[in-house]
C-alpha positions as CSV (number, residue, x, y, z in Angstrom):
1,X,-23.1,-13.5,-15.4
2,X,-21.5,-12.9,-18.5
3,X,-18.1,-13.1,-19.2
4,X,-16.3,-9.7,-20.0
5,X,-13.4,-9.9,-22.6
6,X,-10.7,-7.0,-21.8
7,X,-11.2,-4.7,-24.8
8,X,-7.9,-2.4,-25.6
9,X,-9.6,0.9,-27.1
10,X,-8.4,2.2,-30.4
11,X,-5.0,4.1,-29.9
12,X,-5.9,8.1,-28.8
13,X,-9.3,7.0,-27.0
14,X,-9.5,6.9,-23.5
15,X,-9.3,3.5,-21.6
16,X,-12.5,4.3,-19.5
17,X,-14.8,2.8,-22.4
18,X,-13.0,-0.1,-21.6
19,X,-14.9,-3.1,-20.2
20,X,-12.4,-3.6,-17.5
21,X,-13.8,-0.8,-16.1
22,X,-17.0,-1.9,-15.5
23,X,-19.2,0.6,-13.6
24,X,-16.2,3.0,-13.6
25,X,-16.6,6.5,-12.9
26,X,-14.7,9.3,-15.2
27,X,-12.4,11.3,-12.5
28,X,-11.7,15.0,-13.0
29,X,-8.9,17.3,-12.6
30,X,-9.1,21.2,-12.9
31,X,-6.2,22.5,-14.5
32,X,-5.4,24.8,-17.8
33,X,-4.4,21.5,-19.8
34,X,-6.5,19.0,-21.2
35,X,-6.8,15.9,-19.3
36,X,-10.3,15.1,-20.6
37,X,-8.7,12.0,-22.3
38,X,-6.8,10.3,-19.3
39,X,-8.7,7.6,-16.8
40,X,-8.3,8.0,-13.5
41,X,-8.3,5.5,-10.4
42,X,-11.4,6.0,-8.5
43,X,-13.3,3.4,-6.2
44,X,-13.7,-0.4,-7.3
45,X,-15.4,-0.8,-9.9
46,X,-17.4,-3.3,-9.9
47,X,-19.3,-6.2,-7.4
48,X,-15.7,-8.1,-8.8
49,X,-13.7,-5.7,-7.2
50,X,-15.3,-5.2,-4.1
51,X,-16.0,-8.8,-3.7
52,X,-12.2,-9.7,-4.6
53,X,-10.8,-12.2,-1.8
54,X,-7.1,-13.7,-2.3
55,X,-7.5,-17.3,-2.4
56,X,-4.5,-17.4,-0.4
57,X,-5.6,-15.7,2.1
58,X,-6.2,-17.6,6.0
59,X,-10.0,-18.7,5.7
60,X,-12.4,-16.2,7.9
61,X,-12.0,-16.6,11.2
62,X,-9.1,-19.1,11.1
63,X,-5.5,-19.6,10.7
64,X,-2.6,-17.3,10.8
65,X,-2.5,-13.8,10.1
66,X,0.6,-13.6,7.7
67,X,2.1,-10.2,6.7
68,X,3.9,-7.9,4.0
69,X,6.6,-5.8,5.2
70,X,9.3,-3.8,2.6
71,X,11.4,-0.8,2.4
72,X,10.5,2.0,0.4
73,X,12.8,3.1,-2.1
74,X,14.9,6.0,-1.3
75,X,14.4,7.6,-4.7
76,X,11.9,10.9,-5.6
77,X,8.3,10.4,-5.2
78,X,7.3,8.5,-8.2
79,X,9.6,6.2,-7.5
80,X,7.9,5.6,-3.4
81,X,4.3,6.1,-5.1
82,X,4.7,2.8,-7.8
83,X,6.7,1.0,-5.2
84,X,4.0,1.2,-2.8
85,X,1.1,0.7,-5.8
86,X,3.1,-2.6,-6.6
87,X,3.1,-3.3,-2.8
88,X,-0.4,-3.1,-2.7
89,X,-0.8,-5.2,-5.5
90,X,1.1,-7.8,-4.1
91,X,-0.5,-8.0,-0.7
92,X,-4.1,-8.3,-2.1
93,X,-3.0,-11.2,-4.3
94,X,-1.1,-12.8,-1.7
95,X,-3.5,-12.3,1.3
96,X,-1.1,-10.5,3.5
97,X,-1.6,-7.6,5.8
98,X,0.5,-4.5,4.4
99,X,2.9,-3.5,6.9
100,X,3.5,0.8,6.4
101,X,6.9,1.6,7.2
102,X,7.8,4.1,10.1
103,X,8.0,7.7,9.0
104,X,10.9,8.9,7.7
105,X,12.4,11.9,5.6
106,X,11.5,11.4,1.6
107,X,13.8,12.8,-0.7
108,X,12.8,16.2,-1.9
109,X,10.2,16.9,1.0
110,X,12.5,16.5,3.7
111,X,13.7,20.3,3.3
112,X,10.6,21.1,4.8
113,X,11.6,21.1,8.7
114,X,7.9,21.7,9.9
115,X,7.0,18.1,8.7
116,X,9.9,16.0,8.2
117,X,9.3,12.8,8.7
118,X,6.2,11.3,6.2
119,X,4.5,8.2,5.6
120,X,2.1,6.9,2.9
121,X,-0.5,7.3,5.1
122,X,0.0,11.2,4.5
123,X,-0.3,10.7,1.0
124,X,-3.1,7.9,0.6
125,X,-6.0,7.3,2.3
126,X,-4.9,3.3,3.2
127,X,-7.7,2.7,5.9
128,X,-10.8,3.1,4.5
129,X,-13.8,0.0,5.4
130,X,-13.6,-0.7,1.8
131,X,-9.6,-0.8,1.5
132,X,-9.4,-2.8,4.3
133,X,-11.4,-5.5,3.6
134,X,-8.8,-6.3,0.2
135,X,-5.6,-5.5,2.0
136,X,-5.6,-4.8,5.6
137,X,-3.4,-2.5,6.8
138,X,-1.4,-1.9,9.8
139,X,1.8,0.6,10.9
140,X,5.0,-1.0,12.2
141,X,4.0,0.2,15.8
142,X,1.2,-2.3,15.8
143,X,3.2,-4.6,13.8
144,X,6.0,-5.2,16.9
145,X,3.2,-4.9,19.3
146,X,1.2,-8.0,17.7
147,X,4.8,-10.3,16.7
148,X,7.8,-8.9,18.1
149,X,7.6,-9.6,21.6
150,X,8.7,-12.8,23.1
151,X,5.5,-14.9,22.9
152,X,5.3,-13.4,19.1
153,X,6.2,-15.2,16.0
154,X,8.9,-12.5,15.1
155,X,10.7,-12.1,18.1
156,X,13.1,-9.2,18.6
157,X,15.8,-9.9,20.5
158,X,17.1,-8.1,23.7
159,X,19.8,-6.9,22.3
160,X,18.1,-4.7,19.6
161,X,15.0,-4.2,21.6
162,X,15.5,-0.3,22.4
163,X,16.9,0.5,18.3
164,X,13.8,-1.1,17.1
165,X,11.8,0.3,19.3
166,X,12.8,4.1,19.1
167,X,12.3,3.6,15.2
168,X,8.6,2.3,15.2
169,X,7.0,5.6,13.9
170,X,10.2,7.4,13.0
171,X,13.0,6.0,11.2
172,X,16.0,8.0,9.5
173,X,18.8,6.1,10.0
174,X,18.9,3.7,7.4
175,X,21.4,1.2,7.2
176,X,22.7,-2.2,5.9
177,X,22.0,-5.0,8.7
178,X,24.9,-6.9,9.6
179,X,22.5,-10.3,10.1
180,X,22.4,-12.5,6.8
């Protein structure tokens, strides 16, 4: 096909006439200020995106499933929403499954005693077919249940066994490890 040249529109249009986003749809928000001139994220876009496989990635149906695990950062929500966006980014371009994080309190919602404990997967619809075929996903649970037992590549040992375990869905204490 034709080769598509990123086009940066003229400052105060909106970046939806852009070719990058080829096929695009124009989101919507309902709310009393204008927001006609803002793109939204939506679905991919194109056969490109939907297509998209890391070439570092194992090849289908061989070699070793390798994985993307991180902390969120402890700041507000913007702060969890672009770490996790970069996150994302990373483990599609690398070819990793994405590891979520246990649940645990986020600053500012955690007043909320009904529903303490959050993960992205509140927030983001992360297992869609479509999702999941760019960056699978998986929850710490599964994650110890596939590696960390003693045939697994990631091993936990017997003396943290019952911590790491009791903080596979739920995590609040958060500290330094003493391991290097």
């Amino acid at each position: 096909g034709a080769s598509r040249r990123a086009v940066h529109p003229p400052h105060g249009e909106s970046t939806i006439t852009s070719p990058v986003h080829g096929g695009a749809r124009r989101g919507r928000i309902e709310c009393d200020a204008d927001t006609d001139g803002m793109a939204y994220w939506n679905d991919p876009q194109d056969a490109r995106d939907r297509s998209f496989r890391s070439p570092f990635s194992p090849p289908p149906g061989g070699g070793r499933e390798r994985y993307l695990t991180f902390e969120p950062d402890s700041g507000g929500w913007n702060n969890l929403r672009m770490s996790l966006e970069n996150i994302i980014v990373f483990a599609a371009a690398s070819g990793r499954t994405l590891v979520l994080p246990p649940d645990q309190p986020i600053y500012l919602l955690k007043a909320d005693k009904e529903n303490k404990y959050r993960g992205f997967g509140d927030f983001f619809n992360l297992h869609t077919e479509a999702f999941n075929r760019i960056v699978p996903v998986i929850s710490t649970e599964e994650f110890i249940a596939r590696e960390g037992g003693r045939g697994g590549r990631f091993p936990i040992p017997d003396h943290l066994r019952a911590g790491v375990h009791a903080a596979k869905n739920k995590c609040e204490l958060l500290k330094k490890s003493k391991m290097s």
